[in-house]
C-alpha positions as a Markdown table, in Angstrom:
| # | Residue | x | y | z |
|---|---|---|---|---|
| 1 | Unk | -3.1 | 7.7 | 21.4 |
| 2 | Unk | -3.6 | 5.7 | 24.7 |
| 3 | Unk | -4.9 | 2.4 | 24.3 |
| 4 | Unk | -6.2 | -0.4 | 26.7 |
| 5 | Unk | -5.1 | -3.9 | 25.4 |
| 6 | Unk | -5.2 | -7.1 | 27.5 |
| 7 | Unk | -2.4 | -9.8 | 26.7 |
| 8 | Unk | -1.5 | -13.4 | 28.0 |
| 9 | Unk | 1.6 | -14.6 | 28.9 |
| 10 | Unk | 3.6 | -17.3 | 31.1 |
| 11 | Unk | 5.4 | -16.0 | 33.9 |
| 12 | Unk | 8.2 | -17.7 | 35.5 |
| 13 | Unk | 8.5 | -16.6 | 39.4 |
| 14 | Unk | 12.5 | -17.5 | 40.4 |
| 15 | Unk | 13.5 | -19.3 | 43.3 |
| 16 | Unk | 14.3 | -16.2 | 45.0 |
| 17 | Unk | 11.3 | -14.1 | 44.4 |
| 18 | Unk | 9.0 | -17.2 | 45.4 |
| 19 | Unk | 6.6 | -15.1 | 48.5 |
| 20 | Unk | 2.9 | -15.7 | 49.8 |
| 21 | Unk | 1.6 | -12.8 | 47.8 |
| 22 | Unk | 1.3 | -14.6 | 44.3 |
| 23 | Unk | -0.6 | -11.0 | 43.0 |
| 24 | Unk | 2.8 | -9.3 | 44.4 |
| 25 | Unk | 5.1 | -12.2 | 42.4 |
| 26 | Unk | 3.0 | -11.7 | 39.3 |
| 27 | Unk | 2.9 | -7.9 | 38.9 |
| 28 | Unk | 6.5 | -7.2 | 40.0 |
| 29 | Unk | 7.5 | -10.0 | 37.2 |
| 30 | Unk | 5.0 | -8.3 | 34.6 |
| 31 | Unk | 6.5 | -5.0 | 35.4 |
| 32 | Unk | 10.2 | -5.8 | 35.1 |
| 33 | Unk | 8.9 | -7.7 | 31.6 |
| 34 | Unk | 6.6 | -5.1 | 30.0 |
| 35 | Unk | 6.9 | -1.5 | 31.2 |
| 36 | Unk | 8.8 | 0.5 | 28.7 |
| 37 | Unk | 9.1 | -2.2 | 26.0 |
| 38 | Unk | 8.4 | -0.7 | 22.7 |
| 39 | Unk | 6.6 | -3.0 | 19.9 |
| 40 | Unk | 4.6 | -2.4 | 16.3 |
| 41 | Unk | 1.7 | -4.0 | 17.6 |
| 42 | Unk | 1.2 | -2.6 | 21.3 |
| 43 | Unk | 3.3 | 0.2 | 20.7 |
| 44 | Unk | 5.0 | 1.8 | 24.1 |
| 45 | Unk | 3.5 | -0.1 | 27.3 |
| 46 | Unk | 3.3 | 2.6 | 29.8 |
| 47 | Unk | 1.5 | 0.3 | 33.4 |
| 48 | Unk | 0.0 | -2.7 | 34.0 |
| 49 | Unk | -3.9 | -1.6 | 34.8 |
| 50 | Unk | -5.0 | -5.1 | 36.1 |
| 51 | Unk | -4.0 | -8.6 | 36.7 |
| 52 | Unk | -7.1 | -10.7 | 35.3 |
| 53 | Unk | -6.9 | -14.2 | 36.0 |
| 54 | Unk | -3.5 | -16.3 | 36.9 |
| 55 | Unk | -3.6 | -19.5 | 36.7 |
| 56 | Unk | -2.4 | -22.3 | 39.5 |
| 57 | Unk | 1.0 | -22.8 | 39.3 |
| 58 | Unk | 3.2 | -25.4 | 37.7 |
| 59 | Unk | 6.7 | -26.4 | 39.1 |
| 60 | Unk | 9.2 | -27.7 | 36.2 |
| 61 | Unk | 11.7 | -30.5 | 37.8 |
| 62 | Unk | 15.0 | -29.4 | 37.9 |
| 63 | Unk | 13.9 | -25.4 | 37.4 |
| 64 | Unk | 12.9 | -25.0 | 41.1 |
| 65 | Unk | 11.0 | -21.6 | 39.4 |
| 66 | Unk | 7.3 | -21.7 | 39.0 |
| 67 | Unk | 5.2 | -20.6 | 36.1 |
| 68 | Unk | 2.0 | -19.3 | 36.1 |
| 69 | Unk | -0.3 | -18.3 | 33.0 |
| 70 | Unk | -1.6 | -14.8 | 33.7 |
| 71 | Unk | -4.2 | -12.6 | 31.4 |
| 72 | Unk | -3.3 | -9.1 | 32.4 |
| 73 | Unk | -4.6 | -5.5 | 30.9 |
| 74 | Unk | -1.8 | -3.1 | 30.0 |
| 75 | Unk | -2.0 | 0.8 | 29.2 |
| 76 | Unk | -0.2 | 1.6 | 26.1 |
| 77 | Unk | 0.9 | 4.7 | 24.0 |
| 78 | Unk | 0.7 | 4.0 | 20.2 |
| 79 | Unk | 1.8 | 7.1 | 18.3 |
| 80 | Unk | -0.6 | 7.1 | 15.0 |
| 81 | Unk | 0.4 | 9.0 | 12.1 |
| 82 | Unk | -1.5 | 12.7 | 11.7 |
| 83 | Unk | -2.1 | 12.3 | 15.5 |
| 84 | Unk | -2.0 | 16.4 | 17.1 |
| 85 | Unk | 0.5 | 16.1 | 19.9 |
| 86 | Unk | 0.9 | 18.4 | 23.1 |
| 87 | Unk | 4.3 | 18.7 | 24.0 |
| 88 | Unk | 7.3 | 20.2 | 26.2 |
| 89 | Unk | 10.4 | 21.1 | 23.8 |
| 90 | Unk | 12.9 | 18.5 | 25.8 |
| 91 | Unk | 16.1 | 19.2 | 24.4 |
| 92 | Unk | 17.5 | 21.6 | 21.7 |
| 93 | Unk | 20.2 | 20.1 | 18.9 |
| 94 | Unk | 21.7 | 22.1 | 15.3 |
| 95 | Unk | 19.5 | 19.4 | 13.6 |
| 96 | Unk | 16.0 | 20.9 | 15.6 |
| 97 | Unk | 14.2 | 19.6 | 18.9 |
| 98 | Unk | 12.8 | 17.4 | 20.9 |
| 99 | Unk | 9.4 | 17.4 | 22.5 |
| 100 | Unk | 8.1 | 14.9 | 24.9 |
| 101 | Unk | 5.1 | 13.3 | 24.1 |
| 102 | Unk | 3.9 | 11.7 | 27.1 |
| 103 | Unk | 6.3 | 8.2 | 27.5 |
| 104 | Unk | 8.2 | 8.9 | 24.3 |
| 105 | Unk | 10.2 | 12.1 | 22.8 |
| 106 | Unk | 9.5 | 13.1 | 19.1 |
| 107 | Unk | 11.7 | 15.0 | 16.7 |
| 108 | Unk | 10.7 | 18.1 | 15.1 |
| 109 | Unk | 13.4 | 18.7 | 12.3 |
| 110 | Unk | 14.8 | 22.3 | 11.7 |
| 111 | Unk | 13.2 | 22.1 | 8.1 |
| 112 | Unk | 9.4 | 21.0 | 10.4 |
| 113 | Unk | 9.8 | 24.1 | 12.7 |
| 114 | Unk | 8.4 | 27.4 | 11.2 |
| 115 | Unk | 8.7 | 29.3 | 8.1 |
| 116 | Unk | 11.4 | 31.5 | 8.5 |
| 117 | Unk | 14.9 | 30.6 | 8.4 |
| 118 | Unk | 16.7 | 29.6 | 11.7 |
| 119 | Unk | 19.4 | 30.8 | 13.4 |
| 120 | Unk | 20.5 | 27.8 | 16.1 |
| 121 | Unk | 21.6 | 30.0 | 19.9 |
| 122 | Unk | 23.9 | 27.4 | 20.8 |
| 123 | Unk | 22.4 | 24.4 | 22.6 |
| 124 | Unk | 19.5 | 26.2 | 24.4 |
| 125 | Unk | 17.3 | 27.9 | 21.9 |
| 126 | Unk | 16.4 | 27.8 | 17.8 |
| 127 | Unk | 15.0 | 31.8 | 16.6 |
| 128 | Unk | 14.0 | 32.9 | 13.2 |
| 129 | Unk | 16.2 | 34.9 | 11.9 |
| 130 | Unk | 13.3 | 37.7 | 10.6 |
| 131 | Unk | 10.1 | 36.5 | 12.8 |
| 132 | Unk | 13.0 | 36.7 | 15.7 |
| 133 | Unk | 10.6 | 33.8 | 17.5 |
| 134 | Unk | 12.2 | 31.6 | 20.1 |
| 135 | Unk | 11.8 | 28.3 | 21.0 |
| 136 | Unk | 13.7 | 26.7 | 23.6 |
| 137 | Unk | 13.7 | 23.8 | 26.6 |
| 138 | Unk | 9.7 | 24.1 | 27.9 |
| 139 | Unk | 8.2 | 25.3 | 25.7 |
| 140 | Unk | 4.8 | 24.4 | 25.1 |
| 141 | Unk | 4.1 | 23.5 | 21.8 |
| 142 | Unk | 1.4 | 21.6 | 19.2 |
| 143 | Unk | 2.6 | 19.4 | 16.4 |
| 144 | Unk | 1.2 | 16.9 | 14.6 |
| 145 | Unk | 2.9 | 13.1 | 13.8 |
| 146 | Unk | 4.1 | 12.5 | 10.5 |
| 147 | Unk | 6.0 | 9.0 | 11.1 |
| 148 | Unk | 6.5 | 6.3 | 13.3 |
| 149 | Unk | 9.4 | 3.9 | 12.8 |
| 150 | Unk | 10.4 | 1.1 | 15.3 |
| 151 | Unk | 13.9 | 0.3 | 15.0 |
| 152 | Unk | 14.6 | -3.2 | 17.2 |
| 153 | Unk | 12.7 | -4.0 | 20.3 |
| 154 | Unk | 13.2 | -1.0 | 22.3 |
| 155 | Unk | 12.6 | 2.1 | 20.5 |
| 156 | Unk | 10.2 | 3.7 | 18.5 |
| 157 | Unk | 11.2 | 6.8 | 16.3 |
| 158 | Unk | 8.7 | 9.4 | 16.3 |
| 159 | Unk | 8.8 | 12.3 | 13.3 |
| 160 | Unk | 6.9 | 15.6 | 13.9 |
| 161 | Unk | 5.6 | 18.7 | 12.6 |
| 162 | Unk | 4.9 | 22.2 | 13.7 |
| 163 | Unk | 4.8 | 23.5 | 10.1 |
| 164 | Unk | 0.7 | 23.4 | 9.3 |
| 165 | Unk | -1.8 | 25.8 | 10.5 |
| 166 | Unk | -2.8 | 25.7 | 14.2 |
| 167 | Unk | 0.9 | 24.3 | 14.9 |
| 168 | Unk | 3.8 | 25.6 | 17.0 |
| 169 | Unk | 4.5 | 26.9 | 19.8 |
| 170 | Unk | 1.4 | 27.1 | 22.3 |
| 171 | Unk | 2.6 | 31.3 | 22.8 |
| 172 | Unk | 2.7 | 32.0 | 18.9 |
| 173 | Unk | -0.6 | 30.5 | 18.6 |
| 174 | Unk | -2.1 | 32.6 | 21.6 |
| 175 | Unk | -0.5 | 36.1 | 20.2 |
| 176 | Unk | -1.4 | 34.6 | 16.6 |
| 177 | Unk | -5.3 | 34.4 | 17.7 |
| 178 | Unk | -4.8 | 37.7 | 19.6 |
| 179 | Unk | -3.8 | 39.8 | 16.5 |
| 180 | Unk | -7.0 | 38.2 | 14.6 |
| 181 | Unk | -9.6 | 39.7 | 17.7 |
């Protein structure tokens, strides 16, 4: 889910970057510091939506940098647990696939995918060996979350499903609902 959360920090502007524009400084320095960093609390910052209020600055002696106290609003993607999830199947592995999520790409195991057993068409498609459905790079498909782990301070490990009712691929669902009419 997308969140809107405002933080505070002290940014240090180097020598180098130092211009008239201090909004410029700020948001290219906020930028190179936030975007893509991945934490339990904010989870995956995706854009800075607004600077809020930056204070004067402050020269240290013998740093020739400046630092400024900003309050800034970021957009963020936390992935919560039972969370339905629209996805494109990213990339295909023996082990099951990949499906992008927006700024992060979950894993769907084999065992997660459908129940039939799988036959793996070398790195470019999974089919079932008796339902003889394919899924392969773009597909569209629905899962659900079933785990988030963050491992360090720059990724987040996402688990999915497409195993429940009302999951899978977008097509299956469509000929699925078909059949019932």
């Amino acid at each position: 889910m997308f969140y809107e959360i405002q933080l505070n920090d002290v940014v240090r502007i180097p020598p180098s970057d130092i211009q008239e524009d201090v909004s410029e400084m700020i948001e290219k320095a906020l930028i190179n510091s936030y975007i893509g960093n991945v934490s339990k609390d904010y989870g995956i910052i995706v854009t800075i939506k607004s600077i809020d209020n930056i204070s004067e600055g402050i020269l240290i002696s013998e740093d020739g940098g400046i630092y400024y106290r900003v309050k800034f609003t970021v957009i963020s993607y936390i992935p919560m647990v039972s969370e339905l999830v629209y996805g494109y199947i990213s990339s295909v592995a023996d082990f099951g696939v990949f499906v992008n999520i927006g700024p992060i790409d979950g894993l769907v195991h084999i065992s997660q995918i459908m129940d039939d057993d799988i036959s793996i068409s070398g790195k470019e498609a999974l089919v079932g060996k008796n339902t003889k459905k394919v899924l392969k790079v773009n597909d569209l498909v629905k899962a659900r979350i079933t785990s988030v782990s963050y491992k360090g301070l720059s990724t987040a490990r996402v688990a999915l499903t497409m195993k429940q009712p009302g999951l899978g691929k977008i097509e299956w669902l469509e000929n699925k609902n078909k059949s019932k009419k």
